[in-house]
N, CA, C and O atoms as a DFTB+ gen file, in Angstrom:
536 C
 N C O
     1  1     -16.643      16.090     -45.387
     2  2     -17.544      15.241     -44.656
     3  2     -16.977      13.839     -44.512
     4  3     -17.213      13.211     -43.480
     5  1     -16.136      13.233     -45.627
     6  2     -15.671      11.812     -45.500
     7  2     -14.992      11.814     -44.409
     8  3     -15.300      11.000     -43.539
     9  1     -13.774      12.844     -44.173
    10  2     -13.036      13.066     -43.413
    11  2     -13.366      13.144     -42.090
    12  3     -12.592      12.625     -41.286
    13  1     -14.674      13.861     -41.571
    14  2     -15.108      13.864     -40.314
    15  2     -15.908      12.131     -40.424
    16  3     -16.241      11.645     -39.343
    17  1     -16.063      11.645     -41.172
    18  2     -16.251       9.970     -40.851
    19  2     -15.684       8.972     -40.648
    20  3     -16.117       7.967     -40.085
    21  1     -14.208       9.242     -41.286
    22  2     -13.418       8.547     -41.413
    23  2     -12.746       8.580     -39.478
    24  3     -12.479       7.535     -38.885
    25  1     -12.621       9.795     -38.920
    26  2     -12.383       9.790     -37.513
    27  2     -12.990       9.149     -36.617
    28  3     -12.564       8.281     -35.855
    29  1     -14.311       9.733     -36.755
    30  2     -15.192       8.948     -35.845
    31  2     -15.687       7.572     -36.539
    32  3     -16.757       7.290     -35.999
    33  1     -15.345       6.566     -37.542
    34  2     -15.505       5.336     -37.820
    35  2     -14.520       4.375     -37.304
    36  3     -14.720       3.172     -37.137
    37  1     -13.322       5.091     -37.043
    38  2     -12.072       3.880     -36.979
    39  2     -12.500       3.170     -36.137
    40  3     -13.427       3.542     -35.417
    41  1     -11.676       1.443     -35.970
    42  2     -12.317       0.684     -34.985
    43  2     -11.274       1.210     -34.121
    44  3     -10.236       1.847     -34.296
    45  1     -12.025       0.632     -32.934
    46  2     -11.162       0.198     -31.409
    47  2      -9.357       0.092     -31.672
    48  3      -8.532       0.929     -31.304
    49  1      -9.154      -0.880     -32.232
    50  2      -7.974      -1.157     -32.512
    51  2      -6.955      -0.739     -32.801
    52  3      -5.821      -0.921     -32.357
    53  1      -7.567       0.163     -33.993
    54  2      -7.132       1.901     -34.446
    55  2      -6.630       2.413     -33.809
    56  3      -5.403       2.509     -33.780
    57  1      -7.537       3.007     -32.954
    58  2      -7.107       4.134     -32.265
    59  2      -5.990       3.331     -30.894
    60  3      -5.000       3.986     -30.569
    61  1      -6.194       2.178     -30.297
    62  2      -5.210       1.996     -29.273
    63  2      -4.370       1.729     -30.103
    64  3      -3.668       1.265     -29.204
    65  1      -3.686       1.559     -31.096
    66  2      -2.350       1.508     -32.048
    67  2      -1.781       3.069     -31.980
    68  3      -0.676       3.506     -31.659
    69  1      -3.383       3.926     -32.553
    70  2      -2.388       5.368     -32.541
    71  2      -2.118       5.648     -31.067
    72  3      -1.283       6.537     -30.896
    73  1      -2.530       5.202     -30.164
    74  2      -2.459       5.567     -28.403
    75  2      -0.996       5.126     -27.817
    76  3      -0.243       5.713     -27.040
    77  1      -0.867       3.702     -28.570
    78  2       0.399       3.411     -28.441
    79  2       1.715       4.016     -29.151
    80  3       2.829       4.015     -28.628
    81  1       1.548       4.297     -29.849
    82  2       2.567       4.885     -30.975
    83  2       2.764       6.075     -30.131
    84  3       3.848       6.209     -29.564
    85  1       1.738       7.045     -29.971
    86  2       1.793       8.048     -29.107
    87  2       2.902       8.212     -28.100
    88  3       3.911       8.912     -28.022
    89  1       2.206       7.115     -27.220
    90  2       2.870       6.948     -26.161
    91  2       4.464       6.674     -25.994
    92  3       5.241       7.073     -25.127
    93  1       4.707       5.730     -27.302
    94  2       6.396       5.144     -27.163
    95  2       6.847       6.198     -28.255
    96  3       7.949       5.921     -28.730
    97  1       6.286       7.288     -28.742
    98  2       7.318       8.616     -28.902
    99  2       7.372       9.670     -27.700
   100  3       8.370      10.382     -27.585
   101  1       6.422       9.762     -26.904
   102  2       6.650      10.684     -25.940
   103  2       7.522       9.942     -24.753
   104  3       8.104      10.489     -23.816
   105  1       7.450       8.644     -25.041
   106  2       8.513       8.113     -23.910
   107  2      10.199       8.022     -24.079
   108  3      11.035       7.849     -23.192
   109  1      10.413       8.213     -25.641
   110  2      11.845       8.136     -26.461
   111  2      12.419       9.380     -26.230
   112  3      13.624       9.554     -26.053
   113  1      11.043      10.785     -26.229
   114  2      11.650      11.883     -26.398
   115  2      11.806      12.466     -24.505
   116  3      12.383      13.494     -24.153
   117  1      11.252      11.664     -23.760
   118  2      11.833      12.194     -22.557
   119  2      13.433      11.927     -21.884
   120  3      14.156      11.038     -22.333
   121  1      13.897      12.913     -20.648
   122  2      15.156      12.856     -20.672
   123  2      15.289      11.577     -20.196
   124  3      14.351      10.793     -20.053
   125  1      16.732      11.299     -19.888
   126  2      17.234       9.755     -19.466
   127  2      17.087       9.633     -17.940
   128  3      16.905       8.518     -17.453
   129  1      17.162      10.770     -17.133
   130  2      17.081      10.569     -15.927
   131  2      15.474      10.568     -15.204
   132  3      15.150      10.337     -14.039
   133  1      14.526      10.973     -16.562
   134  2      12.862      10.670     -16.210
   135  2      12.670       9.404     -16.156
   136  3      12.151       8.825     -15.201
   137  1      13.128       8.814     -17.308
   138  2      13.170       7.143     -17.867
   139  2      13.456       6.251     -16.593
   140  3      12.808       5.285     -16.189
   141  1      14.794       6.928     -15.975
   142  2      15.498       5.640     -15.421
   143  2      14.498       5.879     -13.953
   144  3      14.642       5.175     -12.954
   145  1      13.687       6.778     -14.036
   146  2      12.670       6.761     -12.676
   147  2      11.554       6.165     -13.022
   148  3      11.078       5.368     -12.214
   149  1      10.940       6.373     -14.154
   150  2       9.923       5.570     -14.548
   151  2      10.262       4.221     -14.736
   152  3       9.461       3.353     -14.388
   153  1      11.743       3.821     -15.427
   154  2      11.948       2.117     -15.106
   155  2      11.731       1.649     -14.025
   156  3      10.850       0.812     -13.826
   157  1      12.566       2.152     -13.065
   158  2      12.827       1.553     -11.496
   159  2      11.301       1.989     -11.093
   160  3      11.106       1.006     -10.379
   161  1      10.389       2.528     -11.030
   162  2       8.670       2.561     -10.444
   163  2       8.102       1.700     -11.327
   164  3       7.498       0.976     -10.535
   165  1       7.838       1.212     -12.534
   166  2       8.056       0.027     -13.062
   167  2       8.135      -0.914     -12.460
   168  3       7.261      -1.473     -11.799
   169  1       9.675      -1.321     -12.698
   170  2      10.104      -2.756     -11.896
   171  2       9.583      -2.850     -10.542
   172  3       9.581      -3.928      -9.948
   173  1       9.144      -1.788     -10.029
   174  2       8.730      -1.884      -8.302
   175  2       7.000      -2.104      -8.471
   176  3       6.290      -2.843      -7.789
   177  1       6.691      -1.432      -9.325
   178  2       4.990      -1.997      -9.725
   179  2       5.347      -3.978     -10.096
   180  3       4.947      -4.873      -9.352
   181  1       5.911      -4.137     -10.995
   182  2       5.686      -5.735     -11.549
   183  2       6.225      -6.494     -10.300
   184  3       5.646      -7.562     -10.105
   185  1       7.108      -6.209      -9.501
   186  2       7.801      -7.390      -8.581
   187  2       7.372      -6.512      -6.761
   188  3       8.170      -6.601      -5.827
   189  1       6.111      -5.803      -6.645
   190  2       5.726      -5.303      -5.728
   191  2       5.381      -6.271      -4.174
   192  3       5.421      -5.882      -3.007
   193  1       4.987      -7.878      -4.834
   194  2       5.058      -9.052      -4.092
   195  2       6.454      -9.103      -2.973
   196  3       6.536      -9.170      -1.747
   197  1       7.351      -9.041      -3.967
   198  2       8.825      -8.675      -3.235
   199  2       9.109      -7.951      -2.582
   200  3      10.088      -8.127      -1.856
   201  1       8.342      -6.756      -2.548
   202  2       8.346      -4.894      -1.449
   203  2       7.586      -5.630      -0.242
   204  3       7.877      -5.602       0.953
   205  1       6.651      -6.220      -0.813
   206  2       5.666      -6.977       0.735
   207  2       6.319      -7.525       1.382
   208  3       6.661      -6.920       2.398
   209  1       6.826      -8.861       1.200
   210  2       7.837     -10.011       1.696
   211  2       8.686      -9.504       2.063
   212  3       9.240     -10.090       2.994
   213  1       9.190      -8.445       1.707
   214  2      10.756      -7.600       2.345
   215  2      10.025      -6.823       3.883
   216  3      10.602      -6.839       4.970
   217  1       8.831      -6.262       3.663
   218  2       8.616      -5.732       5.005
   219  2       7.560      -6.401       5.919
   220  3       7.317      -5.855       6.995
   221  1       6.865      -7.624       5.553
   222  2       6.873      -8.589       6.277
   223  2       7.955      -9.201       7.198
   224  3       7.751      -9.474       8.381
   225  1       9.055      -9.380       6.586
   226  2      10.169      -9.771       7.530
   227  2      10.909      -8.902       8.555
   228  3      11.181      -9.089       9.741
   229  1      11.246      -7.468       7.356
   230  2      11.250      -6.551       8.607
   231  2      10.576      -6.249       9.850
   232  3      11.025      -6.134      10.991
   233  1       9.308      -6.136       9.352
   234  2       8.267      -6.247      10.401
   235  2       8.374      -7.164      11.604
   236  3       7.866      -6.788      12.660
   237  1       8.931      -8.224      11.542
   238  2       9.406      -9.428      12.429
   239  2      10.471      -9.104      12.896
   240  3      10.793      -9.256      14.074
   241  1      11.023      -8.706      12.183
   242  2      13.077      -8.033      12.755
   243  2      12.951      -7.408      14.392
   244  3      13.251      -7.692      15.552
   245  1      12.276      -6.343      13.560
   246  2      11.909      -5.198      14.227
   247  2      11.263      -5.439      15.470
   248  3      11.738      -5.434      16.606
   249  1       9.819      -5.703      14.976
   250  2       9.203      -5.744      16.739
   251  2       9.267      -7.247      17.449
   252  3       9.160      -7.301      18.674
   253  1       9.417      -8.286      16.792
   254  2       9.974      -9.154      17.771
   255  2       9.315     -10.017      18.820
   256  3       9.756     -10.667      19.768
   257  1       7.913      -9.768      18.247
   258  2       6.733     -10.269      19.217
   259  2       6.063     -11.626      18.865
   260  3       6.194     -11.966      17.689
   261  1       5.466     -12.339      19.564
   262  2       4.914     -13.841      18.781
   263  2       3.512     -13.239      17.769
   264  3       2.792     -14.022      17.151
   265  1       3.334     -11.887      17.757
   266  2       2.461     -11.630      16.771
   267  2       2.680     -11.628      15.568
   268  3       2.122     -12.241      14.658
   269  1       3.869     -10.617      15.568
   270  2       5.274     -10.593      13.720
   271  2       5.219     -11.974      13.256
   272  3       5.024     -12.467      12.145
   273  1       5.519     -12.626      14.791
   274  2       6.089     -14.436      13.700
   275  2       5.773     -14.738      12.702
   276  3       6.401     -15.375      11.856
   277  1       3.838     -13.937      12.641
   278  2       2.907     -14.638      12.015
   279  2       3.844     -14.598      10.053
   280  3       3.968     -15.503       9.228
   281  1       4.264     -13.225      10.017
   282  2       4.831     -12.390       9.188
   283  2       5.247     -13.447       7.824
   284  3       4.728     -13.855       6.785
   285  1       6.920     -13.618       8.815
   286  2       8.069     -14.491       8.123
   287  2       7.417     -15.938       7.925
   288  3       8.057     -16.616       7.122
   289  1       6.192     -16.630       8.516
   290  2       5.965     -17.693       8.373
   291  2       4.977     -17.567       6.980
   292  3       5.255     -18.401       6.118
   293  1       3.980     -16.729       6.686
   294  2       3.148     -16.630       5.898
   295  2       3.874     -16.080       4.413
   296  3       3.355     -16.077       3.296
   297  1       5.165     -15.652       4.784
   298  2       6.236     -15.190       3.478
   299  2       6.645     -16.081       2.950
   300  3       6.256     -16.455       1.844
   301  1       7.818     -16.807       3.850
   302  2       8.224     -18.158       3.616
   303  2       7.602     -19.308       3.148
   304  3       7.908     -19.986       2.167
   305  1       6.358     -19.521       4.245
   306  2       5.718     -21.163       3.919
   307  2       4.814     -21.010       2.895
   308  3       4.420     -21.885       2.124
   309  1       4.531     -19.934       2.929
   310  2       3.133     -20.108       1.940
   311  2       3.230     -19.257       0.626
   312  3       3.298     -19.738      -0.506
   313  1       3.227     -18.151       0.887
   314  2       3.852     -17.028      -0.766
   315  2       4.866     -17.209      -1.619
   316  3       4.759     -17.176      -2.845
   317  1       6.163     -17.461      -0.816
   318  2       7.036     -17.182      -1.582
   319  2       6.945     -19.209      -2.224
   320  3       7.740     -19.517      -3.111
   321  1       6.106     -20.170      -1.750
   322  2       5.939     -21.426      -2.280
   323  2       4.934     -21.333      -3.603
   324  3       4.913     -22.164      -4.511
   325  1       4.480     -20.680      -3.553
   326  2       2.909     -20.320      -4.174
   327  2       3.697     -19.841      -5.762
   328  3       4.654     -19.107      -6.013
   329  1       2.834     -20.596      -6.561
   330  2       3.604     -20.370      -7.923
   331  2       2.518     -19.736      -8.611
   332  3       1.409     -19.896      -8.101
   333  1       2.609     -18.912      -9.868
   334  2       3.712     -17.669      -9.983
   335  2       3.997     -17.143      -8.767
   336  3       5.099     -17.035      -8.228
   337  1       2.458     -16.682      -8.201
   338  2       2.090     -15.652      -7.841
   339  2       1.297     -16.305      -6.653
   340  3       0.631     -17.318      -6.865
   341  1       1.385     -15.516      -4.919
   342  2       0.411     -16.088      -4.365
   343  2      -1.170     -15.526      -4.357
   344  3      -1.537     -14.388      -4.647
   345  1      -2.054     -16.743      -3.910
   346  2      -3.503     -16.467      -4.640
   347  2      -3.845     -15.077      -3.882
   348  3      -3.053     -14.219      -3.491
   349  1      -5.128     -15.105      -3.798
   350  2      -6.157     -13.573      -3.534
   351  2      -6.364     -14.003      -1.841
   352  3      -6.160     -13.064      -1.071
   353  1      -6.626     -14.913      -1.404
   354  2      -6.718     -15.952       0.049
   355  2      -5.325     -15.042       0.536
   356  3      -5.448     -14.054       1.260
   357  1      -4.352     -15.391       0.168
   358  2      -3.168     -15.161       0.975
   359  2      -3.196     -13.565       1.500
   360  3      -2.835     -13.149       2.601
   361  1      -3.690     -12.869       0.468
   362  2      -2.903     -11.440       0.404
   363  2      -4.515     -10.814       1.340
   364  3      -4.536      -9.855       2.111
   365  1      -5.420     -11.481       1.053
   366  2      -7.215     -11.096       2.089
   367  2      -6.350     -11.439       3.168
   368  3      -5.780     -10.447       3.623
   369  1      -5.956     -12.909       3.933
   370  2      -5.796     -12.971       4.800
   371  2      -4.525     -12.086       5.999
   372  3      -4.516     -11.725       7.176
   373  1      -3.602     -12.061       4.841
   374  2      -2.746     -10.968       5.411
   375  2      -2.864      -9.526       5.858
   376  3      -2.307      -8.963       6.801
   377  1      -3.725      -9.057       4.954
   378  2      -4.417      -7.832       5.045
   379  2      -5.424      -7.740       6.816
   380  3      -5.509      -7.039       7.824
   381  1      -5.938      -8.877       6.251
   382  2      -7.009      -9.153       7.483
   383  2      -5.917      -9.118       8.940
   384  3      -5.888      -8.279       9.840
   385  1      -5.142     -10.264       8.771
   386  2      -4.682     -10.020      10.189
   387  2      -3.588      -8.743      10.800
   388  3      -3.070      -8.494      11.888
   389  1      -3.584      -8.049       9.266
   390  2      -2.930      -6.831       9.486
   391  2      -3.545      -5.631      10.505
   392  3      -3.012      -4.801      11.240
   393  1      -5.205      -6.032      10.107
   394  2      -6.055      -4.985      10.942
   395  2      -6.469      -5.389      12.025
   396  3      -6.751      -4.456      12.776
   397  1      -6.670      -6.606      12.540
   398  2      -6.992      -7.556      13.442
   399  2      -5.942      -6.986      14.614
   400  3      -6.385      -6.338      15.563
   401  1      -4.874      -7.203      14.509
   402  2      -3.356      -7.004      15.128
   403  2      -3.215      -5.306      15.915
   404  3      -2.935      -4.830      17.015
   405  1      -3.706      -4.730      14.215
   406  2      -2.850      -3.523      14.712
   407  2      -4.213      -2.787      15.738
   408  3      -4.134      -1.980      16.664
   409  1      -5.506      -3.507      15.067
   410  2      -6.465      -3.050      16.500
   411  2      -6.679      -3.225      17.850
   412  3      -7.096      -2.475      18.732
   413  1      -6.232      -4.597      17.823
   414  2      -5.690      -5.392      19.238
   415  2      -4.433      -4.487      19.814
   416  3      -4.643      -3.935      20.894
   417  1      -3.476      -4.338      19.353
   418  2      -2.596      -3.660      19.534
   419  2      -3.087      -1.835      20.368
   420  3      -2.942      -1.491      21.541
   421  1      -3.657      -1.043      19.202
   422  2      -4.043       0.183      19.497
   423  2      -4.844       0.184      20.791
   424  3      -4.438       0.928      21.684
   425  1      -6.147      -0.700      21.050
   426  2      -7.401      -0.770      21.315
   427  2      -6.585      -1.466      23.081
   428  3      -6.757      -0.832      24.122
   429  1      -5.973      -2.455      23.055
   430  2      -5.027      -2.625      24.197
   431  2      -4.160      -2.344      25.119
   432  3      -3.899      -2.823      26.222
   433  1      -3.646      -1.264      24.324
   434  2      -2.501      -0.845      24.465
   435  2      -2.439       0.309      25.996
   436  3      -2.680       1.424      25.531
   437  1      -2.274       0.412      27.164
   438  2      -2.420       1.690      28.220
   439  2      -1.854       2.720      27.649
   440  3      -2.362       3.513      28.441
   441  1      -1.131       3.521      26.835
   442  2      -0.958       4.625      26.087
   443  2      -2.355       4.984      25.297
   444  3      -2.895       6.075      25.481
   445  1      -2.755       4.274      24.653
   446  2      -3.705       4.746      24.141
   447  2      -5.178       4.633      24.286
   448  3      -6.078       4.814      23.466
   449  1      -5.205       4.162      26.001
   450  2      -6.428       4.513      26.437
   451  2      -7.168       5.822      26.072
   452  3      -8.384       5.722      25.906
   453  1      -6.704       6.796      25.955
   454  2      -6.613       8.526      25.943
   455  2      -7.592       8.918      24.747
   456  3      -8.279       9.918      24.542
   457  1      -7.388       7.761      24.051
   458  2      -8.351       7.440      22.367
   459  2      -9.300       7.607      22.644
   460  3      -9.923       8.528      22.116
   461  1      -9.996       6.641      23.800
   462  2     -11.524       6.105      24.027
   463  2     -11.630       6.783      25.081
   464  3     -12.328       7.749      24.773
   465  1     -11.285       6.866      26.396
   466  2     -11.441       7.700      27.804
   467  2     -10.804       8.423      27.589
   468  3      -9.788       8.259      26.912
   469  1     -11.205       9.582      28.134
   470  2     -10.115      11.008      28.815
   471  2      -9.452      10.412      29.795
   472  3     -10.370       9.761      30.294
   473  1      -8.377      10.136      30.516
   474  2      -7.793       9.603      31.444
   475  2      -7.817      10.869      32.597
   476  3      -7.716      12.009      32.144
   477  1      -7.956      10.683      34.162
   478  2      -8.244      11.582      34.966
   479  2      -7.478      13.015      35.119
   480  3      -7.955      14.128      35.341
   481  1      -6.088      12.596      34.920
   482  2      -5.033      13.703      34.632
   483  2      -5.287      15.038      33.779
   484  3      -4.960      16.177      34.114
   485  1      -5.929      14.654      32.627
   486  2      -6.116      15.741      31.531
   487  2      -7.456      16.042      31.964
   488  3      -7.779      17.226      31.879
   489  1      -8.612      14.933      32.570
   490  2      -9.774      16.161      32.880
   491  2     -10.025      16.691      34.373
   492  3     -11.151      17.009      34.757
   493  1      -8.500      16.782      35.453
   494  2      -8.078      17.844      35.988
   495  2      -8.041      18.720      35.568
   496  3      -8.819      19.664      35.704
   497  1      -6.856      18.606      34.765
   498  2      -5.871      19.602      34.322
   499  2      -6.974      20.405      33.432
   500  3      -6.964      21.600      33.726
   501  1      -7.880      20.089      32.468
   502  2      -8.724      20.914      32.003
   503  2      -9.861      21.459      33.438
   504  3     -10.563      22.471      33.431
   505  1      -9.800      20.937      34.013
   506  2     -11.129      21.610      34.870
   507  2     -10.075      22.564      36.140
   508  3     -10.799      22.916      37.071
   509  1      -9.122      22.853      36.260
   510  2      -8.370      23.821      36.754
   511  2      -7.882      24.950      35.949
   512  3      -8.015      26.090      36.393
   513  1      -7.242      24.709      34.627
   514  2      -7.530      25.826      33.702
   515  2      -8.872      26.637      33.588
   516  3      -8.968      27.838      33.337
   517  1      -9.708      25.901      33.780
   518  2     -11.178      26.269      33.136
   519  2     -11.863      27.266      34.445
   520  3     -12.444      28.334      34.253
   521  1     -11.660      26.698      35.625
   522  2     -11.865      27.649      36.899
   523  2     -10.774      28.912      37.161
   524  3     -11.187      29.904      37.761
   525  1      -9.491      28.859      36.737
   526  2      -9.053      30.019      36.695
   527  2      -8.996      30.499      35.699
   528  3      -7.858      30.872      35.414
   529  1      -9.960      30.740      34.755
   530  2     -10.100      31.461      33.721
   531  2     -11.135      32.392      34.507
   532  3     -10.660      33.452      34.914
   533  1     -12.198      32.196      34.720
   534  2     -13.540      32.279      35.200
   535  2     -13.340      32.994      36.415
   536  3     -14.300      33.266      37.136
């Protein structure tokens, strides 16, 4: 009976010590080429700011429009100035004009009228299939 008390009494602390211990033997005993994938997804989780800023700019490379500009300017002037880390403002607003853009974009775009209207072509082309079926 002590024994089933003694388990369920330990504090908090306890048990994330044994959680940890746990953990950094099952991480010693995996192979080297699991490790060196879990390092590098790691290092790409802690410095993930840097994955952004890298395709922010690409993003500008690439399409080349006075919309991207917005990109390299909000990397440069403002994030990569921003110490440690830039605030919660920066990364809302980026986000924001991420969807802003790419809806303007979609929602604008004459290709993808086809989204919102059937364009006349396809509801021919369906209403001539549909009579020589019949």
């Amino acid at each position: 009976m002590a024994a089933d008390c003694w388990f369920y009494c330990r504090q908090p602390d306890e048990v994330d010590a044994d959680a940890d211990q746990q953990q950094a033997e099952f991480e010693r005993e995996m192979p080297l080429p699991l490790r060196v994938v879990k390092a590098t997804f790691d290092v790409l989780l802690s410095h993930s700011e840097l994955l952004c800023y890298f395709a922010m700019v690409l993003n500008a490379m690439v399409t080349g429009s006075l919309l991207s500009i917005v990109y390299p300017i909000l990397a440069f002037l403002w994030a990569m100035l921003s110490s440690p880390r830039p605030s919660k403002s920066f990364w809302v607003f980026a986000i924001t004009y991420t969807e802003v853009c790419d809806f303007l974009l979609k929602s604008l775009s004459p290709s993808s009228s086809s989204l919102f209207i059937m364009d006349e072509a396809a509801q021919i082309k369906h209403k001539s299939t549909r009579s020589t079926a019949l």
